[in-house]
N, C-alpha and C positions, 0 to 999 in steps of 0.2 A: 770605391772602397768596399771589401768585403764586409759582409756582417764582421764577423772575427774581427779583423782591424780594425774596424768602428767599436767594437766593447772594447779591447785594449786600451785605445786613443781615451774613452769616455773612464775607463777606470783611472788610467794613466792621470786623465788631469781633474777627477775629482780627489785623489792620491793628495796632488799638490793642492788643492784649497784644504781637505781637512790638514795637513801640517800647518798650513800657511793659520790657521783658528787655534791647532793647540798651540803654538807657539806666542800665544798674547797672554798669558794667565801669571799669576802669581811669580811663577818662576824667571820671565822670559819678561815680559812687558817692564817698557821704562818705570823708574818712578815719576811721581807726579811735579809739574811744576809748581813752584810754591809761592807766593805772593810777595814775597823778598825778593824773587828773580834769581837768587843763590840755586848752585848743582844741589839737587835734593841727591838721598841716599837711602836706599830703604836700608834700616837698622834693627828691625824685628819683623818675624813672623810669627803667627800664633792658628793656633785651632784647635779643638772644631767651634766654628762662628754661628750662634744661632739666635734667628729672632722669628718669633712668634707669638704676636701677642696676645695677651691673655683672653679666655675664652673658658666653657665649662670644663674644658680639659689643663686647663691651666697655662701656664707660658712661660720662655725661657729668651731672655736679652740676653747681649753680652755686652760687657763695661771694659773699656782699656782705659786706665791710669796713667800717665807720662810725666814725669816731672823733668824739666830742663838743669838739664846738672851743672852748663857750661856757664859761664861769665858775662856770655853774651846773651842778647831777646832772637827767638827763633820761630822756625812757623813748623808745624807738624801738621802730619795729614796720616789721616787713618783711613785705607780701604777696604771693601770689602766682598771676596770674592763667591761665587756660590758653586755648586758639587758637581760645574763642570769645567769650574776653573774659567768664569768668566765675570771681569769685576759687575758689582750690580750697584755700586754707591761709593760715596767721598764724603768725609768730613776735613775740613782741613780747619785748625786754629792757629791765624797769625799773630804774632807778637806775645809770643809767649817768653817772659822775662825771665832773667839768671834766678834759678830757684823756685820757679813758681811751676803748678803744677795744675793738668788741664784733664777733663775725662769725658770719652765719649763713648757714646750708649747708638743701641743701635733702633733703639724707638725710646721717646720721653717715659719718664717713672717718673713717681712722684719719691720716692726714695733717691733718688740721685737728682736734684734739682739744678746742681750746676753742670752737668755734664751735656756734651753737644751733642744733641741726635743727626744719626746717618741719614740724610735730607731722603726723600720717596723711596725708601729702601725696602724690596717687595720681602716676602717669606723666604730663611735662608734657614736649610736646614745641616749640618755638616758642613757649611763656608768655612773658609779659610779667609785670614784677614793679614795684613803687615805695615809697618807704623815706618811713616816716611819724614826726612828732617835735614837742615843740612849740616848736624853736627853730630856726630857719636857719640857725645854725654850726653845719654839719656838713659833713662831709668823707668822701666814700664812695668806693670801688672796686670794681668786681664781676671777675670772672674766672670761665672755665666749666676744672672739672677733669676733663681727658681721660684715660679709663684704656684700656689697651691691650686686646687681645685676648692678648697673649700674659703668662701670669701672672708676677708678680715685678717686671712694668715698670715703668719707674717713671712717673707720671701728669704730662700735658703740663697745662701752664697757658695758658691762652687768654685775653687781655682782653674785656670785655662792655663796650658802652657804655653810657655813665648819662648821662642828662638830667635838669640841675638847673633846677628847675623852678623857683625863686625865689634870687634874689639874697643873698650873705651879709649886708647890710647890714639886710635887711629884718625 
């Protein structure tokens, strides 16, 4: 085989593992299974997702809010991807009942006590995240919480935008 042929060949099939890598991210990758065993659905997207915890320069969570709008108990799962578009963590809450409503954080605060942390979820800065479920009544909110550099302060709340990705009717 020529040089020349041998770099084609080696580009050629390093070509296909980088598609074969961006093709798992946010966009493209299934949703997760969810502990009911029901087709989940991803129903929202949101960004930009960041965690950072606090430190002299200060730090910035993100909280998603979900409340189950349907009749029935459902299992939600929130991921979360980082700025190359590859998931870096899961939280998923089962049995979540008609009208109740659950919130997950992407490290513990003592300001949101009930809210589920993103289990070993390294530094994300710019992530992107989307709330998975197997019903379309659902009702979500994100907000990024700002904590100051100087101690004692009290933490700014920022809204994040969410993009609902299907219709409640559906």
């Amino acid at each position: 085989m020529t040089r020349l042929a041998l770099r084609a060949f080696v580009l050629a099939a390093s070509s296909v593992v980088l598609v074969e890598v961006a093709a798992a991210g946010l966009l493209d990758s299934p949703p997760p299974t969810l502990p009911s065993g029901g087709t989940s659905r991803v129903v929202y997207r949101l960004g930009p997702v960041n965690h950072s915890p606090p430190d002299a320069a200060g730090g910035v969570e993100t909280v998603v809010r979900c409340t189950n709008l349907s009749a029935g108990t459902i299992d939600i799962a929130l991921e979360i991807f980082d700025q190359q578009d590859v998931r870096v963590g899961i939280a998923i809450r089962a049995g979540v009942g008609a009208g109740a409503a659950v919130e997950f954080i992407t490290a513990p605060a003592a300001e949101f006590p009930a809210a589920q942390a993103v289990p070993g979820l390294p530094l994300v800065a710019f992530g992107k995240a989307r709330v998975s479920t197997t019903t379309t009544q659902l009702g979500c909110e994100a907000l990024h919480a700002i904590r100051s550099r100087n101690a004692g302060s009290p933490i700014r709340l920022s809204a994040v935008e969410l993009v609902k990705k299907v219709a409640v009717g559906n």
